[in-house]
N, C-alpha and C positions, 0 to 999 in steps of 0.2 A: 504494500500500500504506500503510495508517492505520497508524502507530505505538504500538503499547500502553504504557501507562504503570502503575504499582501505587505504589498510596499503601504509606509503613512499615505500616499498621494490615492495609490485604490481604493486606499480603506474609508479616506474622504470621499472619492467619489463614490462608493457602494452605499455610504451613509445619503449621501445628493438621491440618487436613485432608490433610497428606500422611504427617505420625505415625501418625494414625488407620489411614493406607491402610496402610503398613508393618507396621504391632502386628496387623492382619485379614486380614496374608497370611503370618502368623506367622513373623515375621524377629526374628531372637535380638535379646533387650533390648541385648546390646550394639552389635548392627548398627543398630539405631533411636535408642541414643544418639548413635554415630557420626553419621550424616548428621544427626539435628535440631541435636544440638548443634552440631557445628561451622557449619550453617547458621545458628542462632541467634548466634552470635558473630558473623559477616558481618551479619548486621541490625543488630546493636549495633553494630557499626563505622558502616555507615550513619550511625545515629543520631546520633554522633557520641558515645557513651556506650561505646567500648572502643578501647582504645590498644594496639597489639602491644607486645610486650615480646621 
């Protein structure tokens, strides 16, 4: 079994492509902010560009 890998840049755009999928199956703005945002925050952790507090 080949292990997949995502660059930070895919894993941003799979996050773009999964708001789209959310907002087109008409899920309240605040349920689409919930899951983008707080997965944007784990990317930024990634990156090394967000610090829990």
């Amino acid at each position: 079994m080949t292990e997949q890998t995502w660059t930070l840049q895919e894993l941003r755009d799979e996050l773009e492509r999964f708001e789209r999928a959310l907002k087109a199956a008409g899920k309240a703005p605040d349920t689409v902010n919930t899951y983008v945002g707080r997965s944007r925050i784990f990317l930024r952790w990634l990156a090394d560009d967000y610090v829990p507090r």
